[in-house]
PDB file of N, CA, C and O in Angstrom:
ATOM      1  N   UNK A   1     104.506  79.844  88.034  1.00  0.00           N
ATOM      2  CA  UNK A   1     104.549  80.738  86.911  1.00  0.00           C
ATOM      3  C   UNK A   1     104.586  82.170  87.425  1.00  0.00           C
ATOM      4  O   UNK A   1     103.770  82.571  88.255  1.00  0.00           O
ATOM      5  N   UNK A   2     105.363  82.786  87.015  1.00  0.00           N
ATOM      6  CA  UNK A   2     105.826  84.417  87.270  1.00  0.00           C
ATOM      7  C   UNK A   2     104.237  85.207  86.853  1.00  0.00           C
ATOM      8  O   UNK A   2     103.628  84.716  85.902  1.00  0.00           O
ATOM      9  N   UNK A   3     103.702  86.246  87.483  1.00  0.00           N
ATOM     10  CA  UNK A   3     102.719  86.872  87.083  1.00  0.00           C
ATOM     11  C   UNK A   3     103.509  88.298  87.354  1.00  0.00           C
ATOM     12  O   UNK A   3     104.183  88.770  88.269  1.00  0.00           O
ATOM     13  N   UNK A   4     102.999  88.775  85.889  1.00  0.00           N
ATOM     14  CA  UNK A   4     102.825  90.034  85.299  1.00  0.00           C
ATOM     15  C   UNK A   4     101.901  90.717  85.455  1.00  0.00           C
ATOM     16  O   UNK A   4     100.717  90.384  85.396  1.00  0.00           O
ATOM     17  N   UNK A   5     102.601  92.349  85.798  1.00  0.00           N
ATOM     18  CA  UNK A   5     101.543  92.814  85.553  1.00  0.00           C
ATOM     19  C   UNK A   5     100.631  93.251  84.733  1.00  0.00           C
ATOM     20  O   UNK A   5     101.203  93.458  83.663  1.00  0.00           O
ATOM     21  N   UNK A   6      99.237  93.570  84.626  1.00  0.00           N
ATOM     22  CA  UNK A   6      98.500  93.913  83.278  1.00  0.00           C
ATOM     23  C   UNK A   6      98.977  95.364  82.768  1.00  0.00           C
ATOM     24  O   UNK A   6      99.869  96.107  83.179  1.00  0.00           O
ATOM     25  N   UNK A   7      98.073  95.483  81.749  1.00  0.00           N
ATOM     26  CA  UNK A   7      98.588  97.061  81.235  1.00  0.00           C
ATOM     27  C   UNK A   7      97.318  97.846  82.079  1.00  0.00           C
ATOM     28  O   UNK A   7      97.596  99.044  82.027  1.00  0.00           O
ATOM     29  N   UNK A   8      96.107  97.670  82.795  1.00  0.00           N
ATOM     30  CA  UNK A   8      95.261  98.494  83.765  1.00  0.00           C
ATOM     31  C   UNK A   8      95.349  97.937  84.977  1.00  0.00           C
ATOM     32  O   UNK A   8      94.666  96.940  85.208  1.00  0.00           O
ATOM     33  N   UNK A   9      96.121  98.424  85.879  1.00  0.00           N
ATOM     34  CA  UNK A   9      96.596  97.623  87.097  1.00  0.00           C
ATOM     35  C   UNK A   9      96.236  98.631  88.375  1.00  0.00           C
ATOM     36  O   UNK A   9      96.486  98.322  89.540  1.00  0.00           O
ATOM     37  N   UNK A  10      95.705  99.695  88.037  1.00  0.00           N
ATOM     38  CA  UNK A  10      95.404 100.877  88.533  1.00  0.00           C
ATOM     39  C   UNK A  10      94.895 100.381  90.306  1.00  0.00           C
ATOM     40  O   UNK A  10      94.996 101.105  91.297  1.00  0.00           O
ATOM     41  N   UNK A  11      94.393  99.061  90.267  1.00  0.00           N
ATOM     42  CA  UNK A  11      93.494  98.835  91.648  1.00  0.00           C
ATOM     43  C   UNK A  11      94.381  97.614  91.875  1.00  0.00           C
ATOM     44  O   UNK A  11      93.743  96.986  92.720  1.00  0.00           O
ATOM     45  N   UNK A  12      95.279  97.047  91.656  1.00  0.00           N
ATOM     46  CA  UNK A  12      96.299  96.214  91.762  1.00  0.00           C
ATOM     47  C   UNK A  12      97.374  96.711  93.066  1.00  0.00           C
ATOM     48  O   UNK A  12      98.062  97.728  92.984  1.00  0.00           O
ATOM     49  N   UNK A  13      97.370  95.667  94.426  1.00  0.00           N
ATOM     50  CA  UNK A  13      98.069  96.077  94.989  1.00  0.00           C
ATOM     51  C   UNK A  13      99.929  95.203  94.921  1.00  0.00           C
ATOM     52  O   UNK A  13     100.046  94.164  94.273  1.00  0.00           O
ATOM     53  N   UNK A  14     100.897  95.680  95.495  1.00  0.00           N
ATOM     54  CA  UNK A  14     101.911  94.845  95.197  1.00  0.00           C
ATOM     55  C   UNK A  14     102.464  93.076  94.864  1.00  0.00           C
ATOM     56  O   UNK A  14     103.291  92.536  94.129  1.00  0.00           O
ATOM     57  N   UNK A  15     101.296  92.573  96.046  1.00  0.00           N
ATOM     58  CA  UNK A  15     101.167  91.176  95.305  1.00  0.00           C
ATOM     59  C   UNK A  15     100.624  90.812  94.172  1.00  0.00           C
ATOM     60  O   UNK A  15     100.727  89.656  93.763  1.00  0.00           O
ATOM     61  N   UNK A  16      99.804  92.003  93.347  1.00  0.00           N
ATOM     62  CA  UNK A  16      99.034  92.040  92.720  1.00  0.00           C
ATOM     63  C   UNK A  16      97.219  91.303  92.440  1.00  0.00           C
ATOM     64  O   UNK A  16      96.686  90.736  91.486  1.00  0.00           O
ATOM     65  N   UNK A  17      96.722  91.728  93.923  1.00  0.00           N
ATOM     66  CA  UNK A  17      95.810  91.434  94.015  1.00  0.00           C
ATOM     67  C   UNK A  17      95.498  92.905  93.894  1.00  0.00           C
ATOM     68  O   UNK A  17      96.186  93.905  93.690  1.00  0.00           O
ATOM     69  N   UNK A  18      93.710  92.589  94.171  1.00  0.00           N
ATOM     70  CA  UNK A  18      93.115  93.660  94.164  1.00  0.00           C
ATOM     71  C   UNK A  18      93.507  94.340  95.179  1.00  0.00           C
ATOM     72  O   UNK A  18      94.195  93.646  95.927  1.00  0.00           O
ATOM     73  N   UNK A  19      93.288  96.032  95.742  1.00  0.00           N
ATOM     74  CA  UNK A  19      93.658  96.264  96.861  1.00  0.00           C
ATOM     75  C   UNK A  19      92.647  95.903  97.825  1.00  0.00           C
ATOM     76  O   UNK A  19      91.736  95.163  97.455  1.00  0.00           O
ATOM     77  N   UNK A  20      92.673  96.172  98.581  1.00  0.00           N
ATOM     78  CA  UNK A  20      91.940  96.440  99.833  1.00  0.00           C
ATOM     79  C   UNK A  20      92.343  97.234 101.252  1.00  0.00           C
ATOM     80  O   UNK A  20      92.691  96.571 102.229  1.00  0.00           O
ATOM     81  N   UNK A  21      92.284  98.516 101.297  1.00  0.00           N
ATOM     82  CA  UNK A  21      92.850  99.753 102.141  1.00  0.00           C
ATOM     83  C   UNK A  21      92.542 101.218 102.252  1.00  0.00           C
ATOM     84  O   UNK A  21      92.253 101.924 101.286  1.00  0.00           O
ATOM     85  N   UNK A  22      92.595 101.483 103.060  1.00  0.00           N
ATOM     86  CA  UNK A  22      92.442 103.178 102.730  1.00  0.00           C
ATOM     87  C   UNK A  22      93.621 104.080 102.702  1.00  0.00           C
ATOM     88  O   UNK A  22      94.537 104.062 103.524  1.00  0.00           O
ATOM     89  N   UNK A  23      93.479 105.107 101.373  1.00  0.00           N
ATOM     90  CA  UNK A  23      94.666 105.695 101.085  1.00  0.00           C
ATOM     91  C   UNK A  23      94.421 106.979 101.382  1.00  0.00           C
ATOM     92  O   UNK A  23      93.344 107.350 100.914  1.00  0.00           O
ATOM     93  N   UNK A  24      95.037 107.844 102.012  1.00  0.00           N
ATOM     94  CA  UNK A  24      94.645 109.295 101.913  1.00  0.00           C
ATOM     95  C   UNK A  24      95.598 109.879 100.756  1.00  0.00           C
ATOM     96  O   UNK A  24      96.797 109.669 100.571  1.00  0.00           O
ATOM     97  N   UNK A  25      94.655 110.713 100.004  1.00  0.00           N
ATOM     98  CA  UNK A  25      95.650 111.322  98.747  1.00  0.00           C
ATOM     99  C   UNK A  25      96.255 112.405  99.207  1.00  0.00           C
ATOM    100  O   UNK A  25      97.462 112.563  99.027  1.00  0.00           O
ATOM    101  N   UNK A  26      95.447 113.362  99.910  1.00  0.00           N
ATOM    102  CA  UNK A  26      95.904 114.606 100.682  1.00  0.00           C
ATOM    103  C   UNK A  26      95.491 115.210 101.570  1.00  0.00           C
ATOM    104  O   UNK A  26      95.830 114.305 102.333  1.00  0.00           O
ATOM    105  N   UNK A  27      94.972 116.063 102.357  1.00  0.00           N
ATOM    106  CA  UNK A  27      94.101 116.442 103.364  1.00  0.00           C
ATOM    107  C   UNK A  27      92.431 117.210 102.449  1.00  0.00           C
ATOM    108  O   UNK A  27      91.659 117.949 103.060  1.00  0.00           O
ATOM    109  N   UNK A  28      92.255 116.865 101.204  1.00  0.00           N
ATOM    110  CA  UNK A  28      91.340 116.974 100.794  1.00  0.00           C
ATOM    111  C   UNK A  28      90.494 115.513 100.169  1.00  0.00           C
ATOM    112  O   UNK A  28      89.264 115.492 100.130  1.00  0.00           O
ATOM    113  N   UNK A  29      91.093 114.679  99.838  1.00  0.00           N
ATOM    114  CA  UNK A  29      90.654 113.398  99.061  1.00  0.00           C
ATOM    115  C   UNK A  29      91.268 111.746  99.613  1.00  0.00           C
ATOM    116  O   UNK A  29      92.393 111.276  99.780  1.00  0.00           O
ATOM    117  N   UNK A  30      90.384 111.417  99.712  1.00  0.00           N
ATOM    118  CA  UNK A  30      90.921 109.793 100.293  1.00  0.00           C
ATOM    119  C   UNK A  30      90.094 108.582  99.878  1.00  0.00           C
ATOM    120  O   UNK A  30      88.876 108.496 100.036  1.00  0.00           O
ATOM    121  N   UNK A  31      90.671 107.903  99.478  1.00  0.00           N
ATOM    122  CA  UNK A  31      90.056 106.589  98.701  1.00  0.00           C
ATOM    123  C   UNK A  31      89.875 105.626  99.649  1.00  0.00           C
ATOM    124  O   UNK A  31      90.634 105.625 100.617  1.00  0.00           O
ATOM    125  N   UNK A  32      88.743 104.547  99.528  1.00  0.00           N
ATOM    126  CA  UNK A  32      88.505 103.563 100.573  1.00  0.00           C
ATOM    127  C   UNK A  32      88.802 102.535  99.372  1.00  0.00           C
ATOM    128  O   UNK A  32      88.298 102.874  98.302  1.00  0.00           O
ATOM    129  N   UNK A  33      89.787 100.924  99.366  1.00  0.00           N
ATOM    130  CA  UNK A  33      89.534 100.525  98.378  1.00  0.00           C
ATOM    131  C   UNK A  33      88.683  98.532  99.370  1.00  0.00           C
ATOM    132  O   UNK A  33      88.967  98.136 100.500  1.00  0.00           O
ATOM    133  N   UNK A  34      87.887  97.956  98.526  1.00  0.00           N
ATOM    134  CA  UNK A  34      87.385  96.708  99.406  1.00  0.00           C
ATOM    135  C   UNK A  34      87.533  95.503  98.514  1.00  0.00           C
ATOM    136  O   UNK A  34      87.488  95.535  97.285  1.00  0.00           O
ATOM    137  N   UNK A  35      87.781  94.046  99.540  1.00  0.00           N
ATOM    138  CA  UNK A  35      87.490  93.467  98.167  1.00  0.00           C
ATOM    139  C   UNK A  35      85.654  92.611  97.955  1.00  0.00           C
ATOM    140  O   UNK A  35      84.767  92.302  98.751  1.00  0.00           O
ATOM    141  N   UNK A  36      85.786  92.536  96.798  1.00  0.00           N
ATOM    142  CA  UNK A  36      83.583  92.239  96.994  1.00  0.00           C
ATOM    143  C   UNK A  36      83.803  90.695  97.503  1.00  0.00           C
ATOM    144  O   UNK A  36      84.775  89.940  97.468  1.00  0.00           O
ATOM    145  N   UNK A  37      82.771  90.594  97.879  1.00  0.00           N
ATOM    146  CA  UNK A  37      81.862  89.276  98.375  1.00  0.00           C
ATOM    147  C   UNK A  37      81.727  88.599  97.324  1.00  0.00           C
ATOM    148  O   UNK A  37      81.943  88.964  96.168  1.00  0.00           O
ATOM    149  N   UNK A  38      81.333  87.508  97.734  1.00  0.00           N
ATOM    150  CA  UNK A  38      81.074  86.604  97.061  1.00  0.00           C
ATOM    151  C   UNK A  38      79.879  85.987  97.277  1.00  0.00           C
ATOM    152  O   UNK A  38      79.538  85.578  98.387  1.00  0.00           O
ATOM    153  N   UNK A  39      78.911  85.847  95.828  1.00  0.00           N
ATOM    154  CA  UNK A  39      77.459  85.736  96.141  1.00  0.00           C
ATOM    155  C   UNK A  39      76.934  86.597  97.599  1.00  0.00           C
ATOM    156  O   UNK A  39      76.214  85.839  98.250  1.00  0.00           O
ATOM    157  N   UNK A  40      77.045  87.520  98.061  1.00  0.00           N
ATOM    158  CA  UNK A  40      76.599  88.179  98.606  1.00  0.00           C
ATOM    159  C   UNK A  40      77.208  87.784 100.414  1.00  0.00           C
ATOM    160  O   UNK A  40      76.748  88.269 101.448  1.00  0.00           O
ATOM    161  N   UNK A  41      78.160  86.936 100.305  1.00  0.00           N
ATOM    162  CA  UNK A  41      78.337  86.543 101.619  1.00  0.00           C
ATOM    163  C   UNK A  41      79.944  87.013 101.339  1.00  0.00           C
ATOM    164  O   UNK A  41      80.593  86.926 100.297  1.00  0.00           O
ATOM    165  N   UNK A  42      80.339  87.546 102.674  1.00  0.00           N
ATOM    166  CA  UNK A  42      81.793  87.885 103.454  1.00  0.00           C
ATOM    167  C   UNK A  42      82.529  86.295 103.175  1.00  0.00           C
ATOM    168  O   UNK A  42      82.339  85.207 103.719  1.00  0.00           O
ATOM    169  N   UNK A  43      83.599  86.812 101.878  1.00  0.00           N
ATOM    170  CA  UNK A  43      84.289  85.785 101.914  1.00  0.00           C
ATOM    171  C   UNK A  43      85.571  84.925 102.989  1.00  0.00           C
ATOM    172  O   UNK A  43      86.434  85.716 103.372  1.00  0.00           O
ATOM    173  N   UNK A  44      85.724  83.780 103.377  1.00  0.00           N
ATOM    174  CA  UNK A  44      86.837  84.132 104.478  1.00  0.00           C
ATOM    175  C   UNK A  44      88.212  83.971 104.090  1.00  0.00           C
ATOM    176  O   UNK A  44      88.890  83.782 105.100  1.00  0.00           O
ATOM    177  N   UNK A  45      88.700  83.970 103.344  1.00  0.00           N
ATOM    178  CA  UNK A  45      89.633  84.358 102.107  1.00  0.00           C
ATOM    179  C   UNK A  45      89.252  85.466 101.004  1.00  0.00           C
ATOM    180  O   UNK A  45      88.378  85.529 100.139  1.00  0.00           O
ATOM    181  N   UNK A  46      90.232  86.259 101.394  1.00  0.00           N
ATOM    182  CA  UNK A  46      89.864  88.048 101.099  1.00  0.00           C
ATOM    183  C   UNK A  46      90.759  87.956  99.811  1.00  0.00           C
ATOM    184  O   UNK A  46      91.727  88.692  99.617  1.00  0.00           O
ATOM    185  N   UNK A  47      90.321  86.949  98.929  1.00  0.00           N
ATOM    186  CA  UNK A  47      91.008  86.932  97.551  1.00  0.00           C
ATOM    187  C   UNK A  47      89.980  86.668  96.182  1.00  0.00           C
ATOM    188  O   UNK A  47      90.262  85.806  95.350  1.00  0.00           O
ATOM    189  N   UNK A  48      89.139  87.262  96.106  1.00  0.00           N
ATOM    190  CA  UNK A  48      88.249  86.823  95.146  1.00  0.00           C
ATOM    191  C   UNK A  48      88.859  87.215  93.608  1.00  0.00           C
ATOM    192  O   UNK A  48      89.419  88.290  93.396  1.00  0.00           O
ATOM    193  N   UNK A  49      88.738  86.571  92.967  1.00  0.00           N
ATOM    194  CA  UNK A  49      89.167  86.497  91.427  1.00  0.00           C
ATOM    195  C   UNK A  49      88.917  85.029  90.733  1.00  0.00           C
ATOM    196  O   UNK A  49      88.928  83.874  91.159  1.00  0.00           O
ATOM    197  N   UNK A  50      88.621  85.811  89.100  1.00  0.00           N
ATOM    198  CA  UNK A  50      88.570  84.825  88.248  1.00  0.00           C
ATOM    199  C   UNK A  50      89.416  84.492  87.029  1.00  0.00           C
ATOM    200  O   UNK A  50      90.002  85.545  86.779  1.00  0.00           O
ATOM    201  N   UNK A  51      89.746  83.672  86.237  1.00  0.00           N
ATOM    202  CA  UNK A  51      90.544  83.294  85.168  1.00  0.00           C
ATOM    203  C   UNK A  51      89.776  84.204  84.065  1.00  0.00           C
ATOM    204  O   UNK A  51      88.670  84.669  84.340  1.00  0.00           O
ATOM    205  N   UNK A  52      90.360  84.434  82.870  1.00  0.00           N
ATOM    206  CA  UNK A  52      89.987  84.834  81.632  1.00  0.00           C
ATOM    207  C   UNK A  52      91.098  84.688  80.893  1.00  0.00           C
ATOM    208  O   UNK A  52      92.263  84.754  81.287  1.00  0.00           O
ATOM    209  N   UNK A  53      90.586  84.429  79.502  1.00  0.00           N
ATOM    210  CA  UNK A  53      91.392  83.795  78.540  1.00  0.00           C
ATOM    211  C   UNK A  53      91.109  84.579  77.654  1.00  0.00           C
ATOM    212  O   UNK A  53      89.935  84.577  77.281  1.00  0.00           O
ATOM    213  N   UNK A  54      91.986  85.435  77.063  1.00  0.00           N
ATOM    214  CA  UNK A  54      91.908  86.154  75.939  1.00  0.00           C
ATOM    215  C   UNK A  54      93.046  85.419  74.916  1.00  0.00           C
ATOM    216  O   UNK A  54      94.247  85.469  75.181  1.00  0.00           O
ATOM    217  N   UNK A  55      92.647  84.902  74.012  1.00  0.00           N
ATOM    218  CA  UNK A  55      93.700  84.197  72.528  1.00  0.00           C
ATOM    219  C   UNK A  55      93.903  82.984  73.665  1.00  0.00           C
ATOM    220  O   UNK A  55      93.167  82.166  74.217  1.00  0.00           O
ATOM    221  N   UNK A  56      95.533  83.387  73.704  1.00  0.00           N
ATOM    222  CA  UNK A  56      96.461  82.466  74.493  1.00  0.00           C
ATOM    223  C   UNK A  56      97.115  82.887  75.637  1.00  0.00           C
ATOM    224  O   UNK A  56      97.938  82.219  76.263  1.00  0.00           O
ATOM    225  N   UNK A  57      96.695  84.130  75.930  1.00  0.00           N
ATOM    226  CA  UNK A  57      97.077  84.511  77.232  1.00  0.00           C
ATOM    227  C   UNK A  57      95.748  84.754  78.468  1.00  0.00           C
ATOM    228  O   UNK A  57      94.707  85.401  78.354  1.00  0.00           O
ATOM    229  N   UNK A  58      96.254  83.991  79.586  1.00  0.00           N
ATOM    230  CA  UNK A  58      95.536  83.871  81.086  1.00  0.00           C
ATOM    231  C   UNK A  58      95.515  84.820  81.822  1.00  0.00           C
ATOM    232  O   UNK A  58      96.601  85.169  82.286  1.00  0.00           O
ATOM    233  N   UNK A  59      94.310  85.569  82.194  1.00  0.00           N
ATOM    234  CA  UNK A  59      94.584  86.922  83.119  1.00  0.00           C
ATOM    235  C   UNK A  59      93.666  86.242  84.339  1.00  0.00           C
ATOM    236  O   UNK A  59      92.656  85.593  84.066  1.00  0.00           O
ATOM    237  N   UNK A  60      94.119  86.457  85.718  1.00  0.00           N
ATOM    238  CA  UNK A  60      93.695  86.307  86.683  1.00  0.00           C
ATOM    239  C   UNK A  60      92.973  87.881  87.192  1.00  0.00           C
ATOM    240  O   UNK A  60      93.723  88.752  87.634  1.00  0.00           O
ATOM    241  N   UNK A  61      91.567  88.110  87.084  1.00  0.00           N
ATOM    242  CA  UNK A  61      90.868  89.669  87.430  1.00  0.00           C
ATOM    243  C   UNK A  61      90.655  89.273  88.672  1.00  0.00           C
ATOM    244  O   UNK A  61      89.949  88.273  88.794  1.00  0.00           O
ATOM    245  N   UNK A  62      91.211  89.952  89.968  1.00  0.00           N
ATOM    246  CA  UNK A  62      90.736  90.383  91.283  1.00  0.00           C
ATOM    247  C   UNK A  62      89.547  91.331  91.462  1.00  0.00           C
ATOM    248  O   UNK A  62      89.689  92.552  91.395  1.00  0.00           O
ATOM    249  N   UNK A  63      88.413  90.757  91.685  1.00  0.00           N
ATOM    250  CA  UNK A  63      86.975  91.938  91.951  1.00  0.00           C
ATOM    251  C   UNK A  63      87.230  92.663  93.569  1.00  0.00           C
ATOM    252  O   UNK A  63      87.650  92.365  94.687  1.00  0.00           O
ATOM    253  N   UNK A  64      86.730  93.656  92.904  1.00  0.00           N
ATOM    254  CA  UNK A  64      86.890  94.398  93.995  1.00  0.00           C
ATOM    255  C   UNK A  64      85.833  95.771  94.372  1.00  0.00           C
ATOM    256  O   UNK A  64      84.745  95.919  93.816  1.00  0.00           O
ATOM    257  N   UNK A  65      86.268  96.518  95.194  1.00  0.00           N
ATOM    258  CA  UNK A  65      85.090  98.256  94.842  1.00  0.00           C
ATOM    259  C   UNK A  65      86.584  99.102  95.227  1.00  0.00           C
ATOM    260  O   UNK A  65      87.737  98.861  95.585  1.00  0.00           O
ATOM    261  N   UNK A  66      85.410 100.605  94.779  1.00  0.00           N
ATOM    262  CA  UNK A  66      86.447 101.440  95.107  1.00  0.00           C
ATOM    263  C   UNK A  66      85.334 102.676  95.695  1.00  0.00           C
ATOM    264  O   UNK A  66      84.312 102.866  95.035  1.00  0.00           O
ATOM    265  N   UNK A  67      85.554 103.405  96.814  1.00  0.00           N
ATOM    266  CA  UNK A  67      85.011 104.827  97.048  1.00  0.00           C
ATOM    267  C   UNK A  67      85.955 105.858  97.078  1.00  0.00           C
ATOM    268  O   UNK A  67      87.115 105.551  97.352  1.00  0.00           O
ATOM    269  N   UNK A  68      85.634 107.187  96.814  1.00  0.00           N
ATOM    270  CA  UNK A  68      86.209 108.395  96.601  1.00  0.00           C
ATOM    271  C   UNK A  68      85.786 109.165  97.739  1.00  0.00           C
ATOM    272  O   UNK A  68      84.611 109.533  97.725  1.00  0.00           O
ATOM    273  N   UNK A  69      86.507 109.487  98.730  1.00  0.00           N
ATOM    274  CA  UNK A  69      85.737 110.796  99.600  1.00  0.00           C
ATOM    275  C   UNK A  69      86.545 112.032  99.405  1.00  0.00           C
ATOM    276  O   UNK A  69      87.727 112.010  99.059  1.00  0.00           O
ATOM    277  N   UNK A  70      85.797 113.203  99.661  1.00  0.00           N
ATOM    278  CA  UNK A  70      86.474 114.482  99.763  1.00  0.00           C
ATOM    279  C   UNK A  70      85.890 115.368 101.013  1.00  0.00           C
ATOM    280  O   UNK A  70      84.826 115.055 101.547  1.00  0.00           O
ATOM    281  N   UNK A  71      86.610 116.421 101.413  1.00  0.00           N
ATOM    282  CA  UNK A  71      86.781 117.019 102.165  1.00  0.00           C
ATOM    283  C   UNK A  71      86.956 118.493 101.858  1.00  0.00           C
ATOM    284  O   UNK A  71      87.802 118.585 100.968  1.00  0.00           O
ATOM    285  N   UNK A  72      86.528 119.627 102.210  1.00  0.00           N
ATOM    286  CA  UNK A  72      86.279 120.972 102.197  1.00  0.00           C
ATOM    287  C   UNK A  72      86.404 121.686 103.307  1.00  0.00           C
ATOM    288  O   UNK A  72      85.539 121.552 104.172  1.00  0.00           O
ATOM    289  N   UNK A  73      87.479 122.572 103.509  1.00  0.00           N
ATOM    290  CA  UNK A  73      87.537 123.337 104.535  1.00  0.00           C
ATOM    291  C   UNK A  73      86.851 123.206 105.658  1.00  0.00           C
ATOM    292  O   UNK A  73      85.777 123.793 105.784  1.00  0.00           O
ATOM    293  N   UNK A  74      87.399 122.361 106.716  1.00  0.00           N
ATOM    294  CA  UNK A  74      87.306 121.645 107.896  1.00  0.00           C
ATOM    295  C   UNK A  74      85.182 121.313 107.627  1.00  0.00           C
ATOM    296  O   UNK A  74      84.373 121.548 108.524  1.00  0.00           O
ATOM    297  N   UNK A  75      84.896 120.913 106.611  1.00  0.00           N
ATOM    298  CA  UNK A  75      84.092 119.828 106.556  1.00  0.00           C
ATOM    299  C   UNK A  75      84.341 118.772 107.053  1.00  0.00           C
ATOM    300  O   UNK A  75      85.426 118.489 107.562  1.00  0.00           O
ATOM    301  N   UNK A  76      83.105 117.837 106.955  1.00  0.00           N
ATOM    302  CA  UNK A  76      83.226 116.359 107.237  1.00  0.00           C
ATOM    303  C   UNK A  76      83.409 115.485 106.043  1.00  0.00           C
ATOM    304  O   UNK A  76      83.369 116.023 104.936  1.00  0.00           O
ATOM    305  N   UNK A  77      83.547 114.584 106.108  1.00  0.00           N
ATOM    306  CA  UNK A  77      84.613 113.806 104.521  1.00  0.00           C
ATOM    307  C   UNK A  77      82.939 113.307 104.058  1.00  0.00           C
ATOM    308  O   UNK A  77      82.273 112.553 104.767  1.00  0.00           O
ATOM    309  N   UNK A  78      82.503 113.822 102.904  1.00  0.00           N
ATOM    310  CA  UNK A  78      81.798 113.374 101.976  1.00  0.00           C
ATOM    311  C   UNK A  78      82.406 112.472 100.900  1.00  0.00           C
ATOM    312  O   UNK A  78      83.174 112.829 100.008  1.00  0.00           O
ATOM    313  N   UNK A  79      81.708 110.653 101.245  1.00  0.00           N
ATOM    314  CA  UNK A  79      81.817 109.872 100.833  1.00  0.00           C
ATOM    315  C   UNK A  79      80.881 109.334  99.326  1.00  0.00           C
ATOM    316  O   UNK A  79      79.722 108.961  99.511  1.00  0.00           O
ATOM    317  N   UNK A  80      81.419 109.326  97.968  1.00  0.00           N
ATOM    318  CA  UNK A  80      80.532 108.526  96.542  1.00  0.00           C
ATOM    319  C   UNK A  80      80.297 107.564  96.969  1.00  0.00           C
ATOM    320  O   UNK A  80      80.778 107.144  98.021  1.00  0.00           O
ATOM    321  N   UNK A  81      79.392 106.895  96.163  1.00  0.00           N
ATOM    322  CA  UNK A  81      79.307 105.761  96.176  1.00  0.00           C
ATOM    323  C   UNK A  81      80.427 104.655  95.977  1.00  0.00           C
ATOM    324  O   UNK A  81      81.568 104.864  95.565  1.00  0.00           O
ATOM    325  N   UNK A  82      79.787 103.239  96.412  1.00  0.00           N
ATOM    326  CA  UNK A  82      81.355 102.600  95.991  1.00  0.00           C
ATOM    327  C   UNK A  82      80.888 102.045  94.538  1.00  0.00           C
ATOM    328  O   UNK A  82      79.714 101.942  94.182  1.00  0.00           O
ATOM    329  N   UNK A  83      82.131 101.677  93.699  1.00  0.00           N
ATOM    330  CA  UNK A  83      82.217 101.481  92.350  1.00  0.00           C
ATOM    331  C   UNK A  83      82.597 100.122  92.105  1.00  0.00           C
ATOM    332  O   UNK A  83      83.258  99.714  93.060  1.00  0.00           O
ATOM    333  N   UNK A  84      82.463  99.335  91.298  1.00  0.00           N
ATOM    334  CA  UNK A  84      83.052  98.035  90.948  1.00  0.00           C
ATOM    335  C   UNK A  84      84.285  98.311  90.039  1.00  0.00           C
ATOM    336  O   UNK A  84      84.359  98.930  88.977  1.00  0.00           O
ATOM    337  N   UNK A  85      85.172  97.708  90.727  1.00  0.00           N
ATOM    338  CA  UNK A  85      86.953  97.676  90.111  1.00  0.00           C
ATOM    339  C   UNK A  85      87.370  95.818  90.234  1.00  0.00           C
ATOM    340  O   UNK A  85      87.137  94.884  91.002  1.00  0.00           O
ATOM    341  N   UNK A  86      88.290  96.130  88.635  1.00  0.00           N
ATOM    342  CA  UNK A  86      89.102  94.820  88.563  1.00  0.00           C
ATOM    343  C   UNK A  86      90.565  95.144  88.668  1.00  0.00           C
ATOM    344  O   UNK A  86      91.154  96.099  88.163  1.00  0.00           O
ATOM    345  N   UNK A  87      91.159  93.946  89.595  1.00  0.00           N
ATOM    346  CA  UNK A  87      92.798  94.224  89.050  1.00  0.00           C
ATOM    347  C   UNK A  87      93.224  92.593  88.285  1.00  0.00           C
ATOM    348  O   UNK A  87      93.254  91.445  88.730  1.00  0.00           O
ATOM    349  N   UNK A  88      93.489  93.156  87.050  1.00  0.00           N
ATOM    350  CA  UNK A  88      93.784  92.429  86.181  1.00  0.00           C
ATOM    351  C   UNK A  88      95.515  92.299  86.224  1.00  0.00           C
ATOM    352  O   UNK A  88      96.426  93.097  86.441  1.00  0.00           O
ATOM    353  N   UNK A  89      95.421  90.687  85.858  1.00  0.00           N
ATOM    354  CA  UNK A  89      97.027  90.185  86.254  1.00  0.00           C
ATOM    355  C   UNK A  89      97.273  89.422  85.080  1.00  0.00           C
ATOM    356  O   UNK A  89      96.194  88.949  84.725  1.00  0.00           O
ATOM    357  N   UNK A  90      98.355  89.020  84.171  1.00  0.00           N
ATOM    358  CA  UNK A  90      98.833  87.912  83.119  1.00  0.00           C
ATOM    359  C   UNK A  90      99.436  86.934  83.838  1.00  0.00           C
ATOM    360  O   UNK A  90     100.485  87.154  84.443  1.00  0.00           O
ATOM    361  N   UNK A  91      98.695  85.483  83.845  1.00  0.00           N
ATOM    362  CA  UNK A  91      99.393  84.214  85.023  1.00  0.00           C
ATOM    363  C   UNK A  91      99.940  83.542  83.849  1.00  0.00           C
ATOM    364  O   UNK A  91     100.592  82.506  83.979  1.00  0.00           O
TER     365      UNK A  91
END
């Protein structure tokens, strides 16, 4: 079955999993993206996701995190916390 993408795909990488990578946005901001564990243990298949059924359509959500760092005139990259992100898919 062909999977679509969702309409919030924002953390969705081209296979449409969650991502997992680091992106630099510019020489001020760079994103770390991971994918989460499972029950608290390093999964060894770096694909975690679950089914959801909304009506009659199947979305496969990839869990994942996301951190934000920034950078300030030859500072050192101050890293947020990391965040919980889904990439949501229509299977």
């Amino acid at each position: 079955m062909k999977i679509q993408r969702g309409a919030s795909d924002e953390y969705c990488n081209s296979e449409d999993w969650h991502l997992h990578h680091e992106e630099i946005v510019d020489q001020w901001v760079k994103k770390h993206y991971r994918l989460r564990y499972v029950c608290g243990r390093k999964s060894s298949v770096k694909r975690n996701a679950w089914i959801w059924r909304v009506g009659s359509t199947d979305w496969r959500c990839s869990d994942g995190q996301k951190q934000v760092c920034t950078k300030y005139s030859g500072d050192e990259w101050q890293c947020g916390n990391w965040q919980d992100t889904v990439c949501p898919v229509v299977v």
